[in-house]
N, C-alpha and C positions, 0 to 999 in steps of 0.2 A: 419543488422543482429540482432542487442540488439532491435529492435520493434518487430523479430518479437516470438523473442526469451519471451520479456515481454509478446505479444497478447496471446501467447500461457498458460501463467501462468495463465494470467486474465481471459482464457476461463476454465482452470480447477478449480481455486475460482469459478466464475460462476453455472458450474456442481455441484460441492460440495456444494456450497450454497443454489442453489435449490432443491438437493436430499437430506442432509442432515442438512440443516440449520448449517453447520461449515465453518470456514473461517481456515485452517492450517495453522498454523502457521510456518513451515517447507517452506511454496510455498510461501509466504511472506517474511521469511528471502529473499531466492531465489529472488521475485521481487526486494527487498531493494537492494540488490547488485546488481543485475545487471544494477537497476537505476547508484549507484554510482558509478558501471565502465565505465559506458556511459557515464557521466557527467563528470567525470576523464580523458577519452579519448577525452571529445570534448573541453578541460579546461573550463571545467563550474561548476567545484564543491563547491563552494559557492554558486552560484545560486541553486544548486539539494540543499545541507544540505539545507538553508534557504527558499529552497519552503516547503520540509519535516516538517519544524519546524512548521512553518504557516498551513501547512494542520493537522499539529497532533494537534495542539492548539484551530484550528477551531471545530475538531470533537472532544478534549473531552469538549469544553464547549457542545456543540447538546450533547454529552453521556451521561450529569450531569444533563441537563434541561429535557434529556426524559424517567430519572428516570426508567431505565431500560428496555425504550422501544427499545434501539439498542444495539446492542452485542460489544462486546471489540474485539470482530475479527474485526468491522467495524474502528473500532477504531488504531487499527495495523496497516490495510492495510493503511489507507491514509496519512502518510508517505513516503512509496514504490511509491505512488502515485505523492506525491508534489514533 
């Protein structure tokens, strides 16, 4: 249920990103939690924060090197992601 409950959020990011070049940040919160209730359900919430931590550290050094070739929406998401 929490994959597909996520698929669904990353297909409306998806739309909005391609129609409007935004990543909301509302559907993000949304994915971040529901990562962490998954992770918390499966007892694995060490591994969810600490993948998070690693995917947000990854993408802001890329956000600093591409001197504002990538958006801070990109930068949010991958978090929700790790």
């Amino acid at each position: 249920m929490f994959s597909i409950i996520f698929v669904l959020g990353l297909l409306y990011h998806t739309y909005t990103d391609l129609k409007f070049m935004l990543l909301y940040d509302k559907v993000t919160l949304f994915l971040a939690a529901v990562g962490l209730v998954r992770a918390w359900y499966e007892g694995q919430l060490f591994d969810g924060a600490y993948g998070a931590g690693i995917m947000l550290a990854i993408m802001l050094v890329l956000y600093f090197a591409s001197r504002g070739g990538m958006g801070e929406g990109d930068v949010k998401l991958a978090p929700a992601l790790g």
